[in-house]
N, CA, C and O atoms as a printed pandas DataFrame, in Angstrom:
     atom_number atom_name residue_name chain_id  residue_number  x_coord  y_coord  z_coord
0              1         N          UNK        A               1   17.317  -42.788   71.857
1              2        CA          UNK        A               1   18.370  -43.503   72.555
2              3         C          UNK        A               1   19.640  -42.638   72.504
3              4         O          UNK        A               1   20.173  -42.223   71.475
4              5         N          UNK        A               2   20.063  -42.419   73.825
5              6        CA          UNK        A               2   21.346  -41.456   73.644
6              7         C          UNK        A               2   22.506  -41.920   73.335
7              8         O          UNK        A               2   22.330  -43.123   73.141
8              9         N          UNK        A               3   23.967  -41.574   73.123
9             10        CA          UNK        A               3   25.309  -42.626   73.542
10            11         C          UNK        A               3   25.300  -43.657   74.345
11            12         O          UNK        A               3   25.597  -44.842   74.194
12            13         N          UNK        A               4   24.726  -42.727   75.656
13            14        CA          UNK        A               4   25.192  -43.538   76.982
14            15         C          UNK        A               4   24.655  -45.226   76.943
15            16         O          UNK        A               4   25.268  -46.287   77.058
16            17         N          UNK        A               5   23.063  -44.852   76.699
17            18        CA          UNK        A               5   22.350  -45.856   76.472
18            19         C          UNK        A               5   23.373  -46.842   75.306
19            20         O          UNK        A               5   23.853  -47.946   75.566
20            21         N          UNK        A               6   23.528  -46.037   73.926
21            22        CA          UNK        A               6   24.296  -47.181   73.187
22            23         C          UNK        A               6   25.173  -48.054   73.380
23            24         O          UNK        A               6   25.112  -49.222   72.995
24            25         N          UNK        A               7   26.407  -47.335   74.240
25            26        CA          UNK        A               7   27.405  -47.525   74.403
26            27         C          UNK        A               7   27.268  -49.039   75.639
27            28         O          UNK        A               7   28.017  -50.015   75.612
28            29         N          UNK        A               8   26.288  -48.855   76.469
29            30        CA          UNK        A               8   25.433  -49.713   77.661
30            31         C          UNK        A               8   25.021  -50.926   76.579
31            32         O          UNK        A               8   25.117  -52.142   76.739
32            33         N          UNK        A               9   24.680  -50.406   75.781
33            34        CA          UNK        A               9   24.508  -52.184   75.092
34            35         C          UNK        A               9   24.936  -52.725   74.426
35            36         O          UNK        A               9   24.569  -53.863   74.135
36            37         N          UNK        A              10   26.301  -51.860   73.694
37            38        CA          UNK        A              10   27.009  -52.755   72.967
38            39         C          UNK        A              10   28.037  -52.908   73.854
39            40         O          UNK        A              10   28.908  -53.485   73.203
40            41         N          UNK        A              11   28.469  -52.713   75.041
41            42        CA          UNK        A              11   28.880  -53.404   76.228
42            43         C          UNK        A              11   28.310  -55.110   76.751
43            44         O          UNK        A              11   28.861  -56.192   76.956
44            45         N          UNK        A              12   27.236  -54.695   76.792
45            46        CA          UNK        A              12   26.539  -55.738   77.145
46            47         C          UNK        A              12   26.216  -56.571   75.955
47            48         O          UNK        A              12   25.954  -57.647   76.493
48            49         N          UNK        A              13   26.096  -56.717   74.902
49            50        CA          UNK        A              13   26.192  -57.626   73.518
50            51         C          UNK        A              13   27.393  -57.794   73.293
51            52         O          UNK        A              13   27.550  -58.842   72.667
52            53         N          UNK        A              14   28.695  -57.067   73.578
53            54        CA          UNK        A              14   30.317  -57.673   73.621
54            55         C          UNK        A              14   30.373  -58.762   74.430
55            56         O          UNK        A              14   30.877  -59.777   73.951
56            57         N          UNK        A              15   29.874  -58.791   75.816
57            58        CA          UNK        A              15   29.854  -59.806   76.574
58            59         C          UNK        A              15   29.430  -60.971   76.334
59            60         O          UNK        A              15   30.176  -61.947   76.264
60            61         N          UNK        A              16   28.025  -61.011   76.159
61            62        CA          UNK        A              16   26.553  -61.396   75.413
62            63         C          UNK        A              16   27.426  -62.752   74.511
63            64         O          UNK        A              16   27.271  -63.958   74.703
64            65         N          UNK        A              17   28.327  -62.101   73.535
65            66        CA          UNK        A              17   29.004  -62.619   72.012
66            67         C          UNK        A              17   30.015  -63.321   73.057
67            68         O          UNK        A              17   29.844  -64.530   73.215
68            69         N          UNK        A              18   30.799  -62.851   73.611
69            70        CA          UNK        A              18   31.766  -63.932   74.417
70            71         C          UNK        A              18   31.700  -65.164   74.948
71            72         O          UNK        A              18   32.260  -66.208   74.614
72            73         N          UNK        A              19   30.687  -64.831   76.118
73            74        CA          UNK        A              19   29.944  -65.997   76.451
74            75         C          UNK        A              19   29.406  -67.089   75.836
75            76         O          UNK        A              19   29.365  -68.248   76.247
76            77         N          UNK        A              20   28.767  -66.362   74.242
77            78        CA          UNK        A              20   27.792  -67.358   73.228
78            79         C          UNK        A              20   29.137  -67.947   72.734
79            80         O          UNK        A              20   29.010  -69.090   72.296
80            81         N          UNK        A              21   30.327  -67.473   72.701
81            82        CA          UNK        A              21   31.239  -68.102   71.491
82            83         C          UNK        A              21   32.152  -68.967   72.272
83            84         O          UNK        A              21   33.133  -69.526   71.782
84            85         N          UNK        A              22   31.666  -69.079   73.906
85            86        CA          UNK        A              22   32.567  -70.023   74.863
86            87         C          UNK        A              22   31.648  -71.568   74.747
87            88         O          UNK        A              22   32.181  -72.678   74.751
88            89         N          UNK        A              23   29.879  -71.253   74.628
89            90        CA          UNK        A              23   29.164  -72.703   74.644
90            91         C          UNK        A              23   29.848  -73.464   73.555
91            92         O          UNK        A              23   30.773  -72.993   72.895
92            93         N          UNK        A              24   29.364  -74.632   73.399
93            94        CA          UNK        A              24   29.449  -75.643   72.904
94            95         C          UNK        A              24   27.799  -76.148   72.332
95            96         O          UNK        A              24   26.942  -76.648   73.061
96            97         N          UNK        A              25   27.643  -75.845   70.775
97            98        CA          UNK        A              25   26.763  -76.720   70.429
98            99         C          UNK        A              25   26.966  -77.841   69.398
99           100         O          UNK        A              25   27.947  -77.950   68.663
100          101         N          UNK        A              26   25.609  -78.886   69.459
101          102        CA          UNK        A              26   25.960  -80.458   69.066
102          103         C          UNK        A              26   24.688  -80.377   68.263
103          104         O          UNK        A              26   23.512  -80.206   68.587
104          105         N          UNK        A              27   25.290  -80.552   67.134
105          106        CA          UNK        A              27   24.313  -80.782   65.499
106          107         C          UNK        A              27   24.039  -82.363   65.302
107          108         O          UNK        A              27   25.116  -82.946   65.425
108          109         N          UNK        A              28   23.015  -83.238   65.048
109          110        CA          UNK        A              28   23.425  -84.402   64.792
110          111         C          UNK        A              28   22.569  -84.804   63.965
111          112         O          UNK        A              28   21.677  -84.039   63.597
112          113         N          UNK        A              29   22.670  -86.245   63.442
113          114        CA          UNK        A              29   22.130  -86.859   62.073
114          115         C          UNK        A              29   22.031  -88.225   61.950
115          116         O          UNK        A              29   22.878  -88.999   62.396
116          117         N          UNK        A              30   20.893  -88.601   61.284
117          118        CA          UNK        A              30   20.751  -89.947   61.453
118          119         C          UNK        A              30   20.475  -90.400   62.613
119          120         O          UNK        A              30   20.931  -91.508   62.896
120          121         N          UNK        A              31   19.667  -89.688   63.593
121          122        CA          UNK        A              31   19.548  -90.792   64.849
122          123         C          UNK        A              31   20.213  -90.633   65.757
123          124         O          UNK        A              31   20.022  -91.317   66.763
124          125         N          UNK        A              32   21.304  -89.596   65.705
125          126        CA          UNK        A              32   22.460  -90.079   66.308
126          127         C          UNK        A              32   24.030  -90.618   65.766
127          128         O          UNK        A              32   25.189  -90.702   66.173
128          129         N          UNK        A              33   23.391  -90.843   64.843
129          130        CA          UNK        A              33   24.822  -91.779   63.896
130          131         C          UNK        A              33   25.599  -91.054   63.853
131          132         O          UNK        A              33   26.639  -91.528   63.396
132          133         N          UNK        A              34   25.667  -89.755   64.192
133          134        CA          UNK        A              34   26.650  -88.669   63.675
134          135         C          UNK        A              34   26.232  -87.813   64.373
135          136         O          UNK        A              34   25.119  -87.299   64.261
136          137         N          UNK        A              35   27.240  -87.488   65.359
137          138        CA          UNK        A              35   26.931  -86.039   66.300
138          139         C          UNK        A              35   28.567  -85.138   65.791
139          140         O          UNK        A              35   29.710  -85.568   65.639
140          141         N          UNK        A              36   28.028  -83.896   65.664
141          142        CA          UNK        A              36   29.104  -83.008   65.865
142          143         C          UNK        A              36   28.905  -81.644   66.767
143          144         O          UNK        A              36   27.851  -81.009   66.790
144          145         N          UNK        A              37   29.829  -81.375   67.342
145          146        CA          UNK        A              37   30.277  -80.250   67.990
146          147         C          UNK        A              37   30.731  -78.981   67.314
147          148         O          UNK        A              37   31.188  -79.003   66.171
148          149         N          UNK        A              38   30.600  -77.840   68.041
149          150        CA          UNK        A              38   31.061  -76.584   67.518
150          151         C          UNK        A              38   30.991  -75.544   68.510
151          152         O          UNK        A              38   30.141  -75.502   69.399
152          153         N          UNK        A              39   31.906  -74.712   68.331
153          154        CA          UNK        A              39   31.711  -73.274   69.260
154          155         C          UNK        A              39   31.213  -72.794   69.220
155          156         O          UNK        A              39   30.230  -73.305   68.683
156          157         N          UNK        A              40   31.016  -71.591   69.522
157          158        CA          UNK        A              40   29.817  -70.245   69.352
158          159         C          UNK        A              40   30.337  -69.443   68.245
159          160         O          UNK        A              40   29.567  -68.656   67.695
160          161         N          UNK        A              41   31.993  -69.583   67.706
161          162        CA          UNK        A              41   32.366  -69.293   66.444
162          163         C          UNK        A              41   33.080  -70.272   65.593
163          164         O          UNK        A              41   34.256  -70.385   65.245
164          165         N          UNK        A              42   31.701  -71.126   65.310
165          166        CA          UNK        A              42   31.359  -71.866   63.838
166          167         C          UNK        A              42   32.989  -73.121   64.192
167          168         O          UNK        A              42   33.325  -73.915   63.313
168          169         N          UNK        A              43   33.262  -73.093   64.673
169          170        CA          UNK        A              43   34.641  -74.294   65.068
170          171         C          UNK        A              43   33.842  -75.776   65.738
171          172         O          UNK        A              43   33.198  -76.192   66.701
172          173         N          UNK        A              44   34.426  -76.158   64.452
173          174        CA          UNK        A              44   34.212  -77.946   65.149
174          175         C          UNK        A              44   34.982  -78.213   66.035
175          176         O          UNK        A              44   36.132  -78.174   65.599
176          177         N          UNK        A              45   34.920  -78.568   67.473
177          178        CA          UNK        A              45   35.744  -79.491   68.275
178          179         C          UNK        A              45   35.432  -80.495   68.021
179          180         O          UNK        A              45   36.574  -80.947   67.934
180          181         N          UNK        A              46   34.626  -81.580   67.737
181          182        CA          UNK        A              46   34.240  -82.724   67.783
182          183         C          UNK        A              46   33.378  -83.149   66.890
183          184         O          UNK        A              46   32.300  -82.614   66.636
184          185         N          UNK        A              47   34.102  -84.715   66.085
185          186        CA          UNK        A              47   32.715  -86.005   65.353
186          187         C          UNK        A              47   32.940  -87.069   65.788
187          188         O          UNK        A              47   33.949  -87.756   65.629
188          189         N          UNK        A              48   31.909  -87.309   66.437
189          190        CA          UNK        A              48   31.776  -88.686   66.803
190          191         C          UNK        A              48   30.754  -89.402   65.768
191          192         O          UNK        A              48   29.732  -88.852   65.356
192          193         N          UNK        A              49   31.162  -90.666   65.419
193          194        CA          UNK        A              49   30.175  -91.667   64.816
194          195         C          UNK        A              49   30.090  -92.660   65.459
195          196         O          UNK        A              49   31.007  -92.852   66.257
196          197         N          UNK        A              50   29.060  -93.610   65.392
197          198        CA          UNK        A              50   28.495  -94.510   65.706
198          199         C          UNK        A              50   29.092  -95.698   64.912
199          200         O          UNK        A              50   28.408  -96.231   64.039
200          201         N          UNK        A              51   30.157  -96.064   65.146
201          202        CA          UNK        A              51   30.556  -97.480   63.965
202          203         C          UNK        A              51   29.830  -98.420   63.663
203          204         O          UNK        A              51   30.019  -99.066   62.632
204          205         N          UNK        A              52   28.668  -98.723   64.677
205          206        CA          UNK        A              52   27.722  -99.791   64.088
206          207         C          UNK        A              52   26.423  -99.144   63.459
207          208         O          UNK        A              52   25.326  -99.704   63.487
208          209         N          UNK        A              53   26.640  -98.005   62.934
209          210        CA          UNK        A              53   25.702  -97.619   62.077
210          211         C          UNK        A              53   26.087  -97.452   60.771
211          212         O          UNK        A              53   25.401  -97.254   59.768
212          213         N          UNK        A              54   27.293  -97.558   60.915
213          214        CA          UNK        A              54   27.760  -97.754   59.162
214          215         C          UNK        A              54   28.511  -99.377   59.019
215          216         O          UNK        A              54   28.899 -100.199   59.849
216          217         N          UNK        A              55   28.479  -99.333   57.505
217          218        CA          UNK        A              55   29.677 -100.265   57.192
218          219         C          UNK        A              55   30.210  -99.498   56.162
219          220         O          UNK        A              55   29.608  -98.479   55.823
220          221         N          UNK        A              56   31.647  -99.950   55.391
221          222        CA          UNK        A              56   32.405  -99.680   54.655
222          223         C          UNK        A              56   31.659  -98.943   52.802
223          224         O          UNK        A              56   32.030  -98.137   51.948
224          225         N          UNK        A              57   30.580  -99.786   53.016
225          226        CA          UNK        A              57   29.290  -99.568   52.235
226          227         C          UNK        A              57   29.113  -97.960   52.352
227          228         O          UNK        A              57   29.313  -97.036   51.563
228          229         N          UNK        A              58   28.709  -98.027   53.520
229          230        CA          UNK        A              58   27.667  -96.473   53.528
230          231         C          UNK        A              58   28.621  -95.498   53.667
231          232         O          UNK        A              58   28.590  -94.837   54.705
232          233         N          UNK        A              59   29.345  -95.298   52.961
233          234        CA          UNK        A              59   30.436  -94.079   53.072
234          235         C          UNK        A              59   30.461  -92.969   52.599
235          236         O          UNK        A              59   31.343  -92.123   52.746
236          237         N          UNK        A              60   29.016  -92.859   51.702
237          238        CA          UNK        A              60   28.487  -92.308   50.883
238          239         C          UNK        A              60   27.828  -91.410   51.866
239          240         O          UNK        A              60   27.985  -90.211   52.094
240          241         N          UNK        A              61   26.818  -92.572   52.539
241          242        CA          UNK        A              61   26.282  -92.112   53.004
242          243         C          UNK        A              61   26.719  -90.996   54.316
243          244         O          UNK        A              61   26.649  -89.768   54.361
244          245         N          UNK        A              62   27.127  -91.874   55.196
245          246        CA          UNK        A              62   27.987  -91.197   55.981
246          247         C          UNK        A              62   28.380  -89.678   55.720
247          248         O          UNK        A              62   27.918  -88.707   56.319
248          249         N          UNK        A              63   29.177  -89.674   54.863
249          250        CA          UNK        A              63   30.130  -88.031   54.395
250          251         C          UNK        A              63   28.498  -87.399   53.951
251          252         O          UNK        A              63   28.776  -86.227   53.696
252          253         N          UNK        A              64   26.849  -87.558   53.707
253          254        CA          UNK        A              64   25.789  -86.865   54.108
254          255         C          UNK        A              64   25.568  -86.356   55.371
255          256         O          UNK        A              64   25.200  -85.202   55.594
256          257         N          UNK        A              65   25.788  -87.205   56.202
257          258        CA          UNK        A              65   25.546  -87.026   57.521
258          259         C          UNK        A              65   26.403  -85.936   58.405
259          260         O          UNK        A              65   26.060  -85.158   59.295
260          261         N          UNK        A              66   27.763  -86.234   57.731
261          262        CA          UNK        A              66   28.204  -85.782   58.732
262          263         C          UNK        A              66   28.233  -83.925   57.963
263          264         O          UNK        A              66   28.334  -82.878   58.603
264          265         N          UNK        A              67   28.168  -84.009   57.194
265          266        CA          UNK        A              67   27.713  -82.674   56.327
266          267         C          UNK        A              67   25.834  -82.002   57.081
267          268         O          UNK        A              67   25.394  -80.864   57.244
268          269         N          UNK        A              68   25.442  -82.911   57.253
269          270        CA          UNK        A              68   24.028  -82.598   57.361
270          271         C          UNK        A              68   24.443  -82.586   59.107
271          272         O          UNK        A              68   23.535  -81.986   59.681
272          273         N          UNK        A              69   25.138  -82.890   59.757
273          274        CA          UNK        A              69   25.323  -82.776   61.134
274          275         C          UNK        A              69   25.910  -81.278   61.509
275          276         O          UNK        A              69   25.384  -80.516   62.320
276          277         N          UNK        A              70   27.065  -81.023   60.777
277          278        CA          UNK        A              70   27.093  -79.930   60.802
278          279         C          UNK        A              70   26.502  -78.270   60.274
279          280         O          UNK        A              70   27.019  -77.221   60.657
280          281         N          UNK        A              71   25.571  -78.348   59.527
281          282        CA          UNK        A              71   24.500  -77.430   58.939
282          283         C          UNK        A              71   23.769  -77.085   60.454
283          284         O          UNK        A              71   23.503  -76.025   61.021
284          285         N          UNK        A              72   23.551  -78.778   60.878
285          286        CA          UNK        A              72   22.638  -78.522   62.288
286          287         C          UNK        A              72   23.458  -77.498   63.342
287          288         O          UNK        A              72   22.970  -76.451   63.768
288          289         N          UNK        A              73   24.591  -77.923   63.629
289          290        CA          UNK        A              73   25.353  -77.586   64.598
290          291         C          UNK        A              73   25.310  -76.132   64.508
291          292         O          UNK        A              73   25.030  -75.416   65.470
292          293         N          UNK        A              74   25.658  -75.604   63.071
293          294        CA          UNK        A              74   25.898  -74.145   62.450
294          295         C          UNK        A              74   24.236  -73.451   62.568
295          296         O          UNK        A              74   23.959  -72.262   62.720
296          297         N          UNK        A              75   23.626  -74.196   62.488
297          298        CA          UNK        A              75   22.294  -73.588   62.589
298          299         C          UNK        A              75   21.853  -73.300   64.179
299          300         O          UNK        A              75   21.191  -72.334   64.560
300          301         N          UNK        A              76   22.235  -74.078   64.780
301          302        CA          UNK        A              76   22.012  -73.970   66.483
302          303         C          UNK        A              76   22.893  -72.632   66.493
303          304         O          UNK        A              76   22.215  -71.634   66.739
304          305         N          UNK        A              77   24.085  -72.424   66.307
305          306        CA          UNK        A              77   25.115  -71.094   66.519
306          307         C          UNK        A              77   24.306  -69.768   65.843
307          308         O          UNK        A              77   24.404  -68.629   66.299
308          309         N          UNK        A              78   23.607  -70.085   64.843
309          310        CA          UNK        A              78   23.173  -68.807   64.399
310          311         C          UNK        A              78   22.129  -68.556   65.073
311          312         O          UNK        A              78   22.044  -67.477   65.660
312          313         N          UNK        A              79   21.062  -69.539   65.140
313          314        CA          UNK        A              79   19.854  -68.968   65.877
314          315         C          UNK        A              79   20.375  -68.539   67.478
315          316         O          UNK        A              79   19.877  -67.489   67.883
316          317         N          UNK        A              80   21.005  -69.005   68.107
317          318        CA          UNK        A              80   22.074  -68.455   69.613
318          319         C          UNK        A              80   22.311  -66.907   69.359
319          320         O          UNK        A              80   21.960  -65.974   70.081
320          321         N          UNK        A              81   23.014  -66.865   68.121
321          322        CA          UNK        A              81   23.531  -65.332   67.834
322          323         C          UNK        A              81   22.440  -64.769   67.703
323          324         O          UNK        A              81   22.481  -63.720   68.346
324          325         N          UNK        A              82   21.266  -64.933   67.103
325          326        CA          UNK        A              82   20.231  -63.970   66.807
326          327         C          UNK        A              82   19.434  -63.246   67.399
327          328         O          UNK        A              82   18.949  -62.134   67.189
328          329         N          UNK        A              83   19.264  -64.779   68.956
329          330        CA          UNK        A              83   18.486  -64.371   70.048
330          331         C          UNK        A              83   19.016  -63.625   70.829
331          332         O          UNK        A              83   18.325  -62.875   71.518
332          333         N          UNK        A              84   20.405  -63.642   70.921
333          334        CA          UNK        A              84   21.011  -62.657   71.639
334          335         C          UNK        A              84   21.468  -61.415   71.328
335          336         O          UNK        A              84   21.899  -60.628   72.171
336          337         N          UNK        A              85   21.398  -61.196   70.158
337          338        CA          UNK        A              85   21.056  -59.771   69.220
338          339         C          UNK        A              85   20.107  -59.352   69.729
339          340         O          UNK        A              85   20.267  -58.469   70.571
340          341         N          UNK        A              86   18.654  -59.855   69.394
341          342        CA          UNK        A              86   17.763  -59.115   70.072
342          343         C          UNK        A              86   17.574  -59.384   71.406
343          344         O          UNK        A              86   17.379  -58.295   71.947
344          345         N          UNK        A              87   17.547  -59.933   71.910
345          346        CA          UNK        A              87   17.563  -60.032   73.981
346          347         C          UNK        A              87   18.328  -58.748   74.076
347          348         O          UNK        A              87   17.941  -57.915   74.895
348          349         N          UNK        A              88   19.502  -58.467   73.234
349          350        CA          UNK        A              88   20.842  -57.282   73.762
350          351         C          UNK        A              88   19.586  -55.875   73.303
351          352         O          UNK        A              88   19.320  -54.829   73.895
352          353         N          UNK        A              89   19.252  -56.246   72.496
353          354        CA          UNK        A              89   18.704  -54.490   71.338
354          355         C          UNK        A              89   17.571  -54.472   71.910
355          356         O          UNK        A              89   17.250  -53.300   72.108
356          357         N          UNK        A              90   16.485  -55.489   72.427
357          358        CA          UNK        A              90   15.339  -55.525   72.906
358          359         C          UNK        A              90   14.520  -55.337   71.126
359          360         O          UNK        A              90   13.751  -54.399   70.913
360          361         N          UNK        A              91   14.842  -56.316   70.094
361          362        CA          UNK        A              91   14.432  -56.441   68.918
362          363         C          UNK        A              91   14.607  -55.179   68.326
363          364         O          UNK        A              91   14.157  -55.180   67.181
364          365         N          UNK        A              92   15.099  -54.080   68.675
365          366        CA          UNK        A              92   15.411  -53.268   68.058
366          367         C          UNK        A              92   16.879  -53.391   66.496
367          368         O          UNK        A              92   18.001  -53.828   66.755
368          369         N          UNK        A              93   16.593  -53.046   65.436
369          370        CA          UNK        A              93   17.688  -53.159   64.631
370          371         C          UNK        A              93   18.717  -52.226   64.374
371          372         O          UNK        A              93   18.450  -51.245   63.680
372          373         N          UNK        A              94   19.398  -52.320   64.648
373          374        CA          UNK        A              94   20.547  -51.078   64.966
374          375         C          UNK        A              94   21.677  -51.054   63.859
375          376         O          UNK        A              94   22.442  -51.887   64.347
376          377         N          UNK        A              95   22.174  -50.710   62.887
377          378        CA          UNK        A              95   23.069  -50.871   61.771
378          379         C          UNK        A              95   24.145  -51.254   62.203
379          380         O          UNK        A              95   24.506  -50.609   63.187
380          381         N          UNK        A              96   24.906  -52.134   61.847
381          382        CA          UNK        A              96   26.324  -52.540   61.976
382          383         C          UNK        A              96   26.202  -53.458   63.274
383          384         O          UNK        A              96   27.126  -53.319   64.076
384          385         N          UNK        A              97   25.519  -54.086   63.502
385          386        CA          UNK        A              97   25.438  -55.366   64.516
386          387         C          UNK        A              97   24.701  -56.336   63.308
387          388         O          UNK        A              97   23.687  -56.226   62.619
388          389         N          UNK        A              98   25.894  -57.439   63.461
389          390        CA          UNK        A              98   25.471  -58.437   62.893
390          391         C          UNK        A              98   25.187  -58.006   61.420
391          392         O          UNK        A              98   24.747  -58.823   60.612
């Protein structure tokens, strides 16, 4: 692989990363009881809960959820980043990406 070639795809994986860090993904828990939002860099915009899935009771519970909502959310962003690592490298591993 020469420069030119390199330089051609970490062009195209700069972009690649822009785009991924403009979506919006939604982690959620319980059913639903707990959806959260996030960028393509790890930023919550949004928790929504479901008020008739808790009461004052489950608050415990709840602060699980919404912890376990976001793991999801963060996990959707990484596997996004990964696939588009390799889609960019064509699975090739290249040092200093990622």
């Amino acid at each position: 692989m020469n420069m030119r070639e390199i330089q051609k795809m970490q062009q195209k994986l700069m972009k690649m990363q822009e785009d991924l860090e403009s979506n919006l993904f939604t982690g959620t828990a319980g059913g639903g009881a707990v959806t959260l939002t996030m960028t393509g860099k790890y930023e919550i915009t949004e928790v929504k809960i479901d008020p008739e899935a808790f009461s004052a009771e489950d608050i415990e519970e709840l602060e699980v959820m919404v912890k376990a909502a976001a793991k999801d959310a963060h996990d959707r962003v990484t596997d996004a980043q990964q696939k588009l690592v390799s889609s960019a490298t064509g699975g090739m591993k290249i040092p200093g990406l990622f």
